[in-house]
N, C-alpha and C positions, 0 to 999 in steps of 0.2 A: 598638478604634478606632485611628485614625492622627490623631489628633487632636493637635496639639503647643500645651501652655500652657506659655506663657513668664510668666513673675514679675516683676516690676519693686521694689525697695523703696530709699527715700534715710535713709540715716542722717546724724546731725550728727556731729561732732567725736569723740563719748565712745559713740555705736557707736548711741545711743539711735534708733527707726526714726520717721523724721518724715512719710514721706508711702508707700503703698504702691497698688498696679494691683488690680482687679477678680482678676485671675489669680494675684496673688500671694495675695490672702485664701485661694482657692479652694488651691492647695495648701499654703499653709501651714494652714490650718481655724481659723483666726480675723479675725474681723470685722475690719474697716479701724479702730471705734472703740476697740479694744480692742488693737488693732497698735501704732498711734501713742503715744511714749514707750516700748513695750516696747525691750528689749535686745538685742543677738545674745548676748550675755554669758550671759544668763540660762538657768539651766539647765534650765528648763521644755522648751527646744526638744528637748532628747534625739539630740544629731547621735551619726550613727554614722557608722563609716568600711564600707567594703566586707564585711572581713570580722567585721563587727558587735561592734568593739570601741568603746569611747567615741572621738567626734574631738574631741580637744582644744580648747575654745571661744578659747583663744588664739592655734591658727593658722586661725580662721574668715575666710574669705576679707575680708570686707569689715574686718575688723580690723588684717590684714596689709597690705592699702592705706593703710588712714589710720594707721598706723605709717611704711610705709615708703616713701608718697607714687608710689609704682608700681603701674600692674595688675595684678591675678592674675588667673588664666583657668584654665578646664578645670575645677574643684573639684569633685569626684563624691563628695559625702554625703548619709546618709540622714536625712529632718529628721522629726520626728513631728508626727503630725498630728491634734492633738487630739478632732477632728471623726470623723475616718475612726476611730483609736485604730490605727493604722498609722503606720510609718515610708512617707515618699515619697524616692525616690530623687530627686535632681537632680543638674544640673549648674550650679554655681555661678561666675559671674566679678562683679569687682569694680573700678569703676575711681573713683580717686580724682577730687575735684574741686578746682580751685584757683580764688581771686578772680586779676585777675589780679595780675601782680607779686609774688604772694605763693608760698613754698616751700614750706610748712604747708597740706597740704587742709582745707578749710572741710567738708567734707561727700564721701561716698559714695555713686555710684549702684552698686544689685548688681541684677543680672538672673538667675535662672536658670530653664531650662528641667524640665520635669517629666518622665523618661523611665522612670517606674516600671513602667508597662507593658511596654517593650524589656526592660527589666532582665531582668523576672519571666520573658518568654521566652527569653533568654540563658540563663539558668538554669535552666529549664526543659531548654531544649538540651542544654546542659555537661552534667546529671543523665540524660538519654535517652543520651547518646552515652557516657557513663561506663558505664551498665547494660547496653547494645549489647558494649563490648570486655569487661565481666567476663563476658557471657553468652559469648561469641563464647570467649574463652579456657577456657570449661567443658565446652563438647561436645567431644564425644569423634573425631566426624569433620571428616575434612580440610574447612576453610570461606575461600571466595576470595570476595570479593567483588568486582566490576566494574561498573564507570560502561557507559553506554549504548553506547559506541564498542567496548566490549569490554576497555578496559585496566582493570588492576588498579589496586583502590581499598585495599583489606585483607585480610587473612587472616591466620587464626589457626597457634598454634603448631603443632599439627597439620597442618594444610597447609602450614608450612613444612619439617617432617620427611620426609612424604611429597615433597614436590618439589624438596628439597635446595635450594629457593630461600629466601634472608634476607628480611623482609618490607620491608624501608628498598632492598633492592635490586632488587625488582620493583613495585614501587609504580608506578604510569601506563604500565606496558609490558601488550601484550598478553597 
């Protein structure tokens, strides 16, 4: 589906999560009553980075805001999901809140979106198109391949021996 949930959760001061959205339950897989007072600190959440090494709970987007009183944006980690018993991918931003007059935020909003669907087909992709050039590099006859117009998209090494053409230098010509 193309369905886009977005997250919402406000933390106070010390990271603790004071108020969170219908959508944030939903992918993080626990209840609003059970949310509130939880931690980003804590290490139940199981953040991973991309290439599924631990993400540091100390540069957790909304921790880096209310440290250093500036946004973060863009955050791509994977959070687990108790419910599902899956990591869900997001994307995570965090902006600090201030009373006014004051330099020290009182609290963080973090929003992120759930893009674990995209993900899993991005990767999907990367792995078809990895199996495609190792295949492509095993057969034994010359192989060109060409977009609709007729210019060249790829070809393998074999087709570059036979056509005395480099494959970086026929690339988009007919």
């Amino acid at each position: 589906s193309n369905t886009v949930v977005r997250g919402v959760i406000y933390q106070d001061l010390y990271g603790n999560i004071t108020s969170a959205t219908p959508a944030a339950e939903y992918i993080l897989g626990v209840s609003l009553n059970k949310l509130i007072g939880m931690n980003v600190m804590d290490s139940q959440w199981k953040c991973i980075r991309e290439d599924g090494t631990p993400f540091p709970v100390e540069l957790n987007p909304s921790i880096e805001a209310l440290k250093s009183g500036k946004p973060v944006y863009n955050i791509l980690m994977g959070i687990f999901n108790p419910r599902t018993k899956t990591h869900r991918w997001i994307i995570f931003n965090s902006i600090p809140r201030f009373k006014e007059g004051e330099q020290t935020p009182f609290c963080v909003c973090s929003t992120f979106t759930d893009i674990t669907e995209r993900k899993q087909m991005d990767d999907l992709l990367t792995s078809e198109k990895e199996l495609l050039a190792i295949t492509l590099a095993s057969i034994g006859d010359g192989v060109i391949t060409t977009d609709t117009a007729g210019n060249i998209v790829m070809m393998n090494s074999v087709a570059e021996h036979l056509t005395g053409w480099n494959h970086k230098e026929s690339q988009g010509k007919p």
